[in-house]
C-alpha positions in Angstrom: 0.0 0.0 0.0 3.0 2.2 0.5 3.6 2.7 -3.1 -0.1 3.0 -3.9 -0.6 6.7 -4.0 2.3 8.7 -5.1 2.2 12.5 -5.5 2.5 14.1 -8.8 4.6 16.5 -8.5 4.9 18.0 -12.1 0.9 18.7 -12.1 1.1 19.9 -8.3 4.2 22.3 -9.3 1.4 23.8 -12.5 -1.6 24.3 -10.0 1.0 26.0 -8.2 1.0 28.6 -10.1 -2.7 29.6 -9.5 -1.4 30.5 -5.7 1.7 32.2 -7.6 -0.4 34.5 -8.3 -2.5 35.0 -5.6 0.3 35.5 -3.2 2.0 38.1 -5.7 -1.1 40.2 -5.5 -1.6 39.8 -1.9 1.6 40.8 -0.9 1.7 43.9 -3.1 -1.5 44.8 -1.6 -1.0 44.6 1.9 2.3 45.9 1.9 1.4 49.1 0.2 -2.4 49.9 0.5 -2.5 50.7 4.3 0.3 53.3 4.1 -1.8 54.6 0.8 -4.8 54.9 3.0 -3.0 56.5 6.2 -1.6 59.3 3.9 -4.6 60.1 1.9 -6.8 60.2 5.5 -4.0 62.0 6.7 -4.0 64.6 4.0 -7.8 65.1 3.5 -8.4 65.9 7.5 -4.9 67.7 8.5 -4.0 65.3 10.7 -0.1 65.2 11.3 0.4 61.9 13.1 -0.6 58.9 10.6 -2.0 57.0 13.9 -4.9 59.0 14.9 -6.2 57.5 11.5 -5.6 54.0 11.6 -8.8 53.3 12.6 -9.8 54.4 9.1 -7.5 52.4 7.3 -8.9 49.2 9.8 -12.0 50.1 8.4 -11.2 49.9 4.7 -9.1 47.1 4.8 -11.9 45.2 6.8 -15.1 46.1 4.5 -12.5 44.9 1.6 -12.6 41.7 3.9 -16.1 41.4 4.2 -16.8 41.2 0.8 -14.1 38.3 0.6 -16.1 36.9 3.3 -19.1 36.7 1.5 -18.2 35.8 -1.6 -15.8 32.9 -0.8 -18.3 30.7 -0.4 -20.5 31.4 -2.9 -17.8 31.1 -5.5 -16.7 27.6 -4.6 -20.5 26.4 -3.9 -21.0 27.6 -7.6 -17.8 26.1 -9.1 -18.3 22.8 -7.5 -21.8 22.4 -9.9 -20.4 24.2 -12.5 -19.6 22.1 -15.6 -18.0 23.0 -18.9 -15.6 22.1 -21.6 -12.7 23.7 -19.7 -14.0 22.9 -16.5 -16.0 23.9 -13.5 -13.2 25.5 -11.8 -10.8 27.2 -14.7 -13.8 29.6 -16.1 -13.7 31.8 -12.7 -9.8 31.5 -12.2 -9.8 32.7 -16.1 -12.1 36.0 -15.7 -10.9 36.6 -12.2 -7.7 36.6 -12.9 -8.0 39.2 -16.5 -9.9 41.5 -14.5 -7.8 41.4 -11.4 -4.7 42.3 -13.7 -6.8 45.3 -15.4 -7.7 47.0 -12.4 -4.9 46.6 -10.5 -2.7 49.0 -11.2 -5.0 51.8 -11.0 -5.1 52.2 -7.5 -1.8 54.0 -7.6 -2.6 55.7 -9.8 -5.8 57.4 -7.7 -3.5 57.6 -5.1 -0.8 59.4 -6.9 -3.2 61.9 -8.1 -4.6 62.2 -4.4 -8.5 60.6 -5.4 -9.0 58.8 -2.5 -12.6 57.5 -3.4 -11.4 56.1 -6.9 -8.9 54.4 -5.0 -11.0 53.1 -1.9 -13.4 51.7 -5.2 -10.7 50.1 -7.3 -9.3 48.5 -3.8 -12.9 46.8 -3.3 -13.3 46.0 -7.0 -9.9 44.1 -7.1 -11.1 42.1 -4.0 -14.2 41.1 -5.3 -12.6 39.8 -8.5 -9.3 38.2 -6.6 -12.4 36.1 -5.1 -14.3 35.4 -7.5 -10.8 32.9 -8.8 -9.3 32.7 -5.3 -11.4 29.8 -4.5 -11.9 27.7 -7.2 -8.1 28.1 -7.5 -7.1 26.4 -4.4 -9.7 23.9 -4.7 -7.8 23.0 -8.1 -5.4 21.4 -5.3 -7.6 18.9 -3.5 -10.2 18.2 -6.5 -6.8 16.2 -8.8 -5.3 15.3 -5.3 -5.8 11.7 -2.7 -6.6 13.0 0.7 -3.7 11.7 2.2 -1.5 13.1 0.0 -2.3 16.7 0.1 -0.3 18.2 2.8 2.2 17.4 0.8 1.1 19.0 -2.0 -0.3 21.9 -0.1 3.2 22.2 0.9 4.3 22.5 -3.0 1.4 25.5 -3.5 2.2 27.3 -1.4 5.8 27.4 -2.2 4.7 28.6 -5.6 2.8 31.1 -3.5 5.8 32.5 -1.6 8.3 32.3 -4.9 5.0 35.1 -6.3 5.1 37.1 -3.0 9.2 36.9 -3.1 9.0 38.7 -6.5 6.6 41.4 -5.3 8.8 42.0 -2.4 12.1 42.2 -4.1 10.2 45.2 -6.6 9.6 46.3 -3.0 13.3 46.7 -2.2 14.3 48.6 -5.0 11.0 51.0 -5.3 10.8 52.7 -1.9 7.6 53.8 -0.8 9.2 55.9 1.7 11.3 57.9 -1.0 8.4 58.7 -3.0 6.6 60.3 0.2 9.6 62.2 1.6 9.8 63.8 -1.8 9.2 67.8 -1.4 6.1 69.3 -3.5 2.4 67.8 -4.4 3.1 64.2 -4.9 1.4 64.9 -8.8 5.0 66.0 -8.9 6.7 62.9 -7.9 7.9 59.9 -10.4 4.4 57.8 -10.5 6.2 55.0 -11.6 8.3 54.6 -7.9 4.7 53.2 -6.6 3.2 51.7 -10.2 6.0 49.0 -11.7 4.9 47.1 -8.4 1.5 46.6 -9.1 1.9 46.6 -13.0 4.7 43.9 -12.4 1.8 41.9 -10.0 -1.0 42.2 -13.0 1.5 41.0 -15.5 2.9 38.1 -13.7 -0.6 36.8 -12.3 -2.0 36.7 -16.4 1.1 34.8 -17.2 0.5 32.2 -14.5 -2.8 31.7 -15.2 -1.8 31.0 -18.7 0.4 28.4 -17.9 -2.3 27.2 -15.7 -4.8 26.9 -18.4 -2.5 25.5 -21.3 -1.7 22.4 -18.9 -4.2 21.6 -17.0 -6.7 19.9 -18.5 -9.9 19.6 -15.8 -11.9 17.4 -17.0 -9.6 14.8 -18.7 -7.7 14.8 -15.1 -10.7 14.1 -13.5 -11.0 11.1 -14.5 -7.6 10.0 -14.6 -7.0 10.5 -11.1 -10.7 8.4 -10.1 -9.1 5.6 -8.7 -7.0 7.1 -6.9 -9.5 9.6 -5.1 -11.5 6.9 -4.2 -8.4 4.6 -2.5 -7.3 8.4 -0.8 -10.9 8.4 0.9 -10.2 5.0 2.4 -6.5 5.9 3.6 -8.3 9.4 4.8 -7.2 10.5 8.8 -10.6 10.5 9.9 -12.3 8.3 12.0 -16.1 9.0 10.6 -15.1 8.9 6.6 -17.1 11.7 4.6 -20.0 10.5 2.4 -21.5 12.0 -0.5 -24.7 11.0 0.0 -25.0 11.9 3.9 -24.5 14.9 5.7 -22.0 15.5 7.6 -22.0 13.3 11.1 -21.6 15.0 14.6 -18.1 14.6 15.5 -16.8 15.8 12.3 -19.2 18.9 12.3 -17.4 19.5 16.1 -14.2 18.9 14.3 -14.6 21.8 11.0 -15.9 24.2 13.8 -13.1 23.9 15.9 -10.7 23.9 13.0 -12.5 27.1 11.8 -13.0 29.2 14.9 -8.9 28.5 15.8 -8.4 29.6 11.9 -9.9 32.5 12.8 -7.6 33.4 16.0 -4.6 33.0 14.1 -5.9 34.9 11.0 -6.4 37.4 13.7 -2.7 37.8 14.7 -1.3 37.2 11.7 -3.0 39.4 9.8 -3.1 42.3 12.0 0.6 42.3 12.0 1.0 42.2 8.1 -2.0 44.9 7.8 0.1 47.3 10.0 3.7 45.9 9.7 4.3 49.0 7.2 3.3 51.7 9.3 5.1 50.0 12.2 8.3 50.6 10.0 7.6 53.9 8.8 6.1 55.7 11.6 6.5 54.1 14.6 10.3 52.8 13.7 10.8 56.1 10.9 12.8 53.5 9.3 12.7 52.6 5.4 10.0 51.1 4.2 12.6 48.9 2.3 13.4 47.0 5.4 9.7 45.6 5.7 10.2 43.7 2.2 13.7 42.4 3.5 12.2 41.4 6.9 9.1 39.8 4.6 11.6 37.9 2.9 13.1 36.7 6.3 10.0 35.6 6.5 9.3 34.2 3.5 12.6 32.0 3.4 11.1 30.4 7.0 7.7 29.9 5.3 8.9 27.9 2.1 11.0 25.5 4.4 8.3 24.6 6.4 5.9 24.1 3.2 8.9 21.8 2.1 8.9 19.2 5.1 5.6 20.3 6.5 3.9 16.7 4.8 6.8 15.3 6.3 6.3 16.4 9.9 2.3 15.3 9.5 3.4 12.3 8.6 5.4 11.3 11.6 3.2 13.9 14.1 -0.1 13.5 12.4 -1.7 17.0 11.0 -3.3 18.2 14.7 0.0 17.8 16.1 2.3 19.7 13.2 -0.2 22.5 13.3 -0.5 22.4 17.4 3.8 22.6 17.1 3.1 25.3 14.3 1.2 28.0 16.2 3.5 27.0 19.5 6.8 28.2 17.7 5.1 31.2 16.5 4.0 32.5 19.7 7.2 31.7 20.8 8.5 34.1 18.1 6.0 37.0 18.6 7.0 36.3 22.9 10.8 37.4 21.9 9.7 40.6 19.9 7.8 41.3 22.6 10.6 41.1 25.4 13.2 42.8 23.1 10.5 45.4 22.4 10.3 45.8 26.3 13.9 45.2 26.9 15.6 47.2 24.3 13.5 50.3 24.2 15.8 52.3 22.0 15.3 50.0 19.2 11.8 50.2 19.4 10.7 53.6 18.6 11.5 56.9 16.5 15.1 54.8 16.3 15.4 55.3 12.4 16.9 51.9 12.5 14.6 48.5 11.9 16.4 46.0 14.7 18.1 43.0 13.2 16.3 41.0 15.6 13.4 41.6 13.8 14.5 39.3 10.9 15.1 36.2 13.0 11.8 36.5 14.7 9.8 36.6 11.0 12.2 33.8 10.1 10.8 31.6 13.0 7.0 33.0 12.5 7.3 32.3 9.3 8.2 28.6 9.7 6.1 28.1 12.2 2.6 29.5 10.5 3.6 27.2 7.5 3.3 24.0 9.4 0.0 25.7 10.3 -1.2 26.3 7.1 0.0 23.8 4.8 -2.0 21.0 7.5 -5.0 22.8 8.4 -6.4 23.4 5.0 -6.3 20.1 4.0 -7.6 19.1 7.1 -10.8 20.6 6.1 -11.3 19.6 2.5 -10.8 16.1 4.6 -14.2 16.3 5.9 -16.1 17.0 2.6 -16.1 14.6 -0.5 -15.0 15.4 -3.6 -18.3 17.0 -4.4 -18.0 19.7 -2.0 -14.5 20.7 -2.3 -15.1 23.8 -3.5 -17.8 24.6 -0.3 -15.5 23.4 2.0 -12.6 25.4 0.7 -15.0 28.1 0.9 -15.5 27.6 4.7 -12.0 27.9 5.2 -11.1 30.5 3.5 -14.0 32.0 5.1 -13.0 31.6 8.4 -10.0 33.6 7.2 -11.2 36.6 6.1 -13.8 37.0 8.8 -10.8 37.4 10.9 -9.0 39.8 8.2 -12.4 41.8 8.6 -12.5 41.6 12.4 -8.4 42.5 13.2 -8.0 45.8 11.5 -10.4 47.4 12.8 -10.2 46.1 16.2 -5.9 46.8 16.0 -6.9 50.3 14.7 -9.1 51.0 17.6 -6.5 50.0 20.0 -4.0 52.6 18.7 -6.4 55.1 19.4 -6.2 54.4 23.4 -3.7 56.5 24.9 -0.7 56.0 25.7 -0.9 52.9 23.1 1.1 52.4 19.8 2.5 50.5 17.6 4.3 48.8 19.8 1.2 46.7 20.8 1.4 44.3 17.8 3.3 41.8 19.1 1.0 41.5 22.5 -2.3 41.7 20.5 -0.4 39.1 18.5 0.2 36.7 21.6 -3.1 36.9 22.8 -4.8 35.9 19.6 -2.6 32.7 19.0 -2.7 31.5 22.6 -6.6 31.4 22.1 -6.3 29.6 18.6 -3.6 26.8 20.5 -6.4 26.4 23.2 -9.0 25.7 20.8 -7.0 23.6 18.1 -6.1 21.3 21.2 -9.5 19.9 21.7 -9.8 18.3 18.0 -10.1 14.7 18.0 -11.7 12.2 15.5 -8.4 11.8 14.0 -6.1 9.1 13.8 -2.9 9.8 16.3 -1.0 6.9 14.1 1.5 7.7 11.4 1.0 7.3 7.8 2.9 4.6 5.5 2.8 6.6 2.7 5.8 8.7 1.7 5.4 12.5 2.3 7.7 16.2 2.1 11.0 15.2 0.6 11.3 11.7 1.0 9.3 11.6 -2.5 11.0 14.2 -4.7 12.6 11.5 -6.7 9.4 9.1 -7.0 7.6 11.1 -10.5 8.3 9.9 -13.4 
C-alpha cells in the first residue's frame, strides 16, 4: 500500500502557479495599500500623526474583507456544480484573474493623483474579482489530489505562493515607498512610476500564471484520470467517521470543521493584523525605510517555504493536529521574543530610524512556524467533505480567514487610538490571539494519532516519473 498513491509533482508544481499569483497580488496589496490609505486620511483631515487614523485604514481594509467573506463561499458552492468544456473551476480562475490584472494598477494611480474614493473603489473591486478565482483556485489542489497526500502537495502551493510574493517583495526593495513620500512638492510632482512597476509587475505576472495554468491543466480529462486514486485516498483518509457524498456530515466531524475554523480565525487574527500594520510600524513608529519591511518579509518568506517543504513530512510522523498544534507553539514563541526585546531594548523600538536586526530572526521563526500551520490545516478541512463539496468546504476555510481579516483591523486600529498605546502593541495583540487559537486547536479529535505509510515532504521528490 505504501507505493499506492504517489504524488504528482509536475501537475502539483502547475496548479502552483494559481497560488503564484494570488500570493503576488496579496503581498503587493497589503504591503502598500495601508500606508496609501494613512496618507490620503492624513491629508484630506490635517492630521499630522498617521496613527490617529488608523482606525480608518482598519476600516477599509476590513469592508475589503467582508466582501471576501461573502463571496468565498459562494464562488466555490457555484464552481463545485459548475460544468463546462474547460472545467467547473478554470472559467472563474480565467475572468478573475483578467480583471484582477486590469484593475490593479489603477489604485496607484488614484493615489498618486490624491483621489482617495477612486482608489477606496478600485481596492474593493480588485477584491471582489481576486475572489471570484481565489477559491476555485485552491480547490484545483484537493479536487486532482488523494486526501492523504495533500499536505504534501499543499506544501508544494504554497511554495509557488511565496516564490509570487518573493517577486513582489524584491520590486519592494528597489521601489521605496518611503522615497516617493519624503519627496518635497504635491506628490502629482513625484515619479508615479516609484509606486506603479509594483502593481503593474503583480498584473502581468498573475496573467502569465494563469496561462500556464490553463495551457496544462486539462480539468476534465484529469478528473477522470485520477478516479481511482480519489476513491483509494478516501479509504486511507485520517478521519475516523469517513465523509460520504450521500449523507450529511455526522456529529463529530461537524465538532471537528468548527473547531478547526474558529482556531483559523484566531490565528488569521494575529497574523494578519501584524502584516495589515507591519508598514506603518516601519515607517512611523520605527521612521525607518519602508525597504526594510520587504527584507524582513523575505526573512520571513525563506522560513515559510522550508516549512511548506517538510511540512507533509512532519504530519506524517506527528499526524496533522499535532504539526499544526507545534506550528502556532513556535510562533507565539517568536511573537514572545519581539515582545521582550520590544520591552527590553526600548531604543530600538521607537523613532530609532533603525529597523532592529532581531526583527529578521523573529519573522524567520513565525514564518516557519505559520507554515506547518497552514499547509495541515487546509487540507484538514477539505478532509471532511467529499469530492463534491471541495469547493464549499474550501469556501469555509477560507471564510474563516477573512472574517478574521475583517474583524483584526479594525479592532488593531481602535487599539491605537487608546492612549498612551502604539504600535508597539502588535506583538502583544499578536500573543493573545494565538494562545486562544492553541487552546482551541487542542480539543480536535476524530483523527487518527498513528503515522502514515505513505511517503510524504521530501522523502518523495525523486518518485515522478
Amino acid at each position: 500500500m505504501e507505493n499506492t498513491l504517489k504524488l504528482n509533482l509536475k501537475r502539483t508544481f502547475i496548479i502552483g502557479f494559481a497560488f503564484f499569483g494570488i500570493l503576488l497580488l496579496w503581498q503587493v496589496y497589503d504591503s502598500w495599500c495601508p500606508t496609501f490609505l494613512s496618507e490620503q486620511f492624513a491629508r484630506a483631515f490635517s492630521i499630522e500623526d498617521p496613527k490617529e487614523v488608523q482606525y480608518l485604514v482598519g476600516i477599509i481594509m476590513a469592508l475589503d474583507n467582508l466582501a471576501a467573506l461573502i463571496l468565498l463561499p459562494i464562488f466555490g458552492s457555484l464552481s463545485d456544480k459548475t460544468k463546462t468544456p474547460i472545467g467547473k473551476r478554470m472559467p472563474y480562475i480565467l475572468v478573475g484573474t483578467f480583471v484582477t490584472a486590469v484593475l490593479f494598477p489603477f489604485i496607484p494611480v488614484f493615489f498618486h493623483y490624491n483621489n482617495i474614493v477612486g482608489m477606496i473603489i478600485f481596492m474593493a473591486l480588485v477584491v471582489i474579482f481576486m475572489m471570484m478565482y481565489r477559491n476555485p483556485a485552491v480547490s484545483l489542489m484537493p479536487d486532482m489530489t488523494p486526501k492523504p497526500l495533500r499536505s504534501k502537495a499543499n506544501g508544494i502551493i504554497n511554495i509557488m505562493g511565496y516564490i509570487g510574493g518573493f517577486f513582489a517583495t524584491i520590486v519592494g526593495v528597489f521601489f521605496v515607498l518611503t522615497d516617493y513620500l519624503s519627496k518635497e512638492g504635491s506628490w502629482a510632482f513625484n515619479n508615479i512610476w516609484v509606486i506603479e512597476v509594483p502593481f503593474l509587475l503583480a498584473s502581468v505576472l498573475m496573467v502569465i500564471s494563469c496561462l500556464v495554468l490553463f495551457f496544462t491543466i486539462k480539468e476534465n480529462k484529469i478528473a477522470e484520470e485520477v478516479k481511482e486514486e480519489m476513491e483509494l485516498g478516501e479509504k486511507l483518509s485520517e478521519l475516523e467517521e469517513k465523509a460520504d457524498d450521500d449523507k450529511p456530515l455526522s456529529k463529530n466531524n461537524k465538532i471537528m470543521l468548527i473547531l478547526i475554523l474558529v482556531a483559523e480565525f484566531f490565528w488569521f487574527m494575529a497574523d494578519n493584523g501584524i502584516a495589515t500594520f507591519m508598514t506603518n510600524y516601519t515607517v512611523y513608529h520605527l521612521n525607518a525605510s519602508s525597504s526594510s519591511t520587504m527584507i524582513n518579509t523575505i526573512m520571513g518568506g525563506v522560513g515559510s517555504v522550508i516549512g511548506f517543504a517538510i511540512g507533509g513530512l512532519i504530519a506524517s510522523k506527528l499526524t496533522r493536529k499535532w504539526t499544526v498544534v507545534s506550528g502556532l507553539g513556535l510562533t507565539f514563541m517568536a511573537y514572545g521574543l519581539w515582545a521582550i526585546l520590544n520591552f527590553t531594548l526600548p531604543e530600538f523600538a521607537y523613532n530609532s530610524g533603525v529597523f532592529p536586526v532581531y526583527l529578521y530572526i523573529i519573522w524567520f521563526l513565525k514564518g516557519f512556524g505559520m507554515s506547518l500551520v497552514h499547509v495541515n490545516s487546509y487540507p484538514m478541512v477539505v478532509e471532511l467533505c467529499s469530492s463534491k463539496k471541495i469547493g464549499k468546504f474550501t469556501g469555509y476555510y477560507y471564510a474563516s480567514s477573512m472574517a478574521a481579516q475583517t474583524v483584526t483591523p479594525i479592532l488593531l486600529g481602535s487599539i491605537l487610538l487608546i492612549p498612551n498605546f502604539d504600535f508597539g502593541v502588535l506583538p502583544y495583540y499578536a500573543l493573545v490571539c494565538l494562545v486562544i487559537s492553541l487552546i482551541i486547536f487542542l480539543f480536535i479529535k476524530n483523527v487518527k494519532n498513528v503515522k502514515t505509510t505513505f511517503k510524504t515532504g521530501l522523502e518523495a521528490l525523486g518518485d515522478n516519473d
